[in-house]
C-alpha positions in Angstrom: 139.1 143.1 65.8 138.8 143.8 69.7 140.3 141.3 71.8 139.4 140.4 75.2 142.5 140.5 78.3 142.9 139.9 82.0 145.1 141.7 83.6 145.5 143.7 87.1 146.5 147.8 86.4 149.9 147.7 88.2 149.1 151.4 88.6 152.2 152.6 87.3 152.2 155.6 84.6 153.3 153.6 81.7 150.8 150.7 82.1 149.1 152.3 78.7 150.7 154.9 77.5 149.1 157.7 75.5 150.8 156.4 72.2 149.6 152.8 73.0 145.7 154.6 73.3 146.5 157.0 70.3 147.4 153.6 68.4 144.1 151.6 69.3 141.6 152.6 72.3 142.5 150.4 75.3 139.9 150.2 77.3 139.5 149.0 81.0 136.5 147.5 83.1 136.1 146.1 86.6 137.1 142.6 87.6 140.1 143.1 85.6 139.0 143.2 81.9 140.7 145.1 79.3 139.6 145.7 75.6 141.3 146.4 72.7 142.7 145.3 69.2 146.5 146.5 70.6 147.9 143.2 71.0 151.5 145.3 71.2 150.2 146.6 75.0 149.3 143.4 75.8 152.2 141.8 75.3 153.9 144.5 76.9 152.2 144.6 79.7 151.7 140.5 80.1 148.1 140.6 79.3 146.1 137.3 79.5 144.0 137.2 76.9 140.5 135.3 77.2 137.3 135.2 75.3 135.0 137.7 75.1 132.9 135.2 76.8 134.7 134.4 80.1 135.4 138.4 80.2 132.0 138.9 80.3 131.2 135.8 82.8 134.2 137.3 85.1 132.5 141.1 84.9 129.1 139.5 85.8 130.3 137.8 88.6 132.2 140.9 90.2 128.6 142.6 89.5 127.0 139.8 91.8 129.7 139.6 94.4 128.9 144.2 94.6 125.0 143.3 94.7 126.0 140.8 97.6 127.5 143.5 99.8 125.7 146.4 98.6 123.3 148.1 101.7 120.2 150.0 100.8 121.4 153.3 102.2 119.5 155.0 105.1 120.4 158.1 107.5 122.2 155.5 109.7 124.6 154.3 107.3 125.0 156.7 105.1 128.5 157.5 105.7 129.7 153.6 105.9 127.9 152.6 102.9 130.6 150.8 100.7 128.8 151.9 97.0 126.9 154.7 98.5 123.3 155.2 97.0 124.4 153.2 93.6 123.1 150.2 93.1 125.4 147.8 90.9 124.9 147.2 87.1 125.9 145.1 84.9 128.2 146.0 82.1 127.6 144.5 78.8 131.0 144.4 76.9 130.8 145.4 73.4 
């Protein structure tokens, strides 16, 4: 059964190990969301976890808070452009 985390990737090389993703895909989104039935890595790695619910509610809001800044991108700001010609979409979480 896929469970739903929060937690921040510390960046460091161990924060899921290839043996943790051999073991059961661990699978990361923006705004913080991990998924995966590896309830070993999460409590590891101090994992939060939530309902698949709030996850989903957390990833929509990021989306909104991109679509807030996001700029249409023309030849003037093409190069400043924080999400260059992408407009953001929403993620539905599985």
């Amino acid at each position: 059964m896929l469970r739903y985390y929060i937690i921040s990737n510390t960046g460091e090389k161990d924060f899921v190990t290839y043996e943790e993703n051999q073991t059961s895909l661990v699978s990361g989104y923006p705004a913080d969301v991990w998924i995966t039935e590896n309830t070993e890595w999460a409590q590891r790695v101090g994992a939060v976890e939530t309902t698949k619910e709030d996850a989903q509610t957390r990833l929509n809001e990021y989306v909104d808070y991109l679509r807030s800044i996001y700029v249409a991108p023309t030849p003037e700001n093409a190069e400043s452009n924080p999400l260059e010609d992408e407009y953001p979409q929403y993620i539905v979480l599985p």
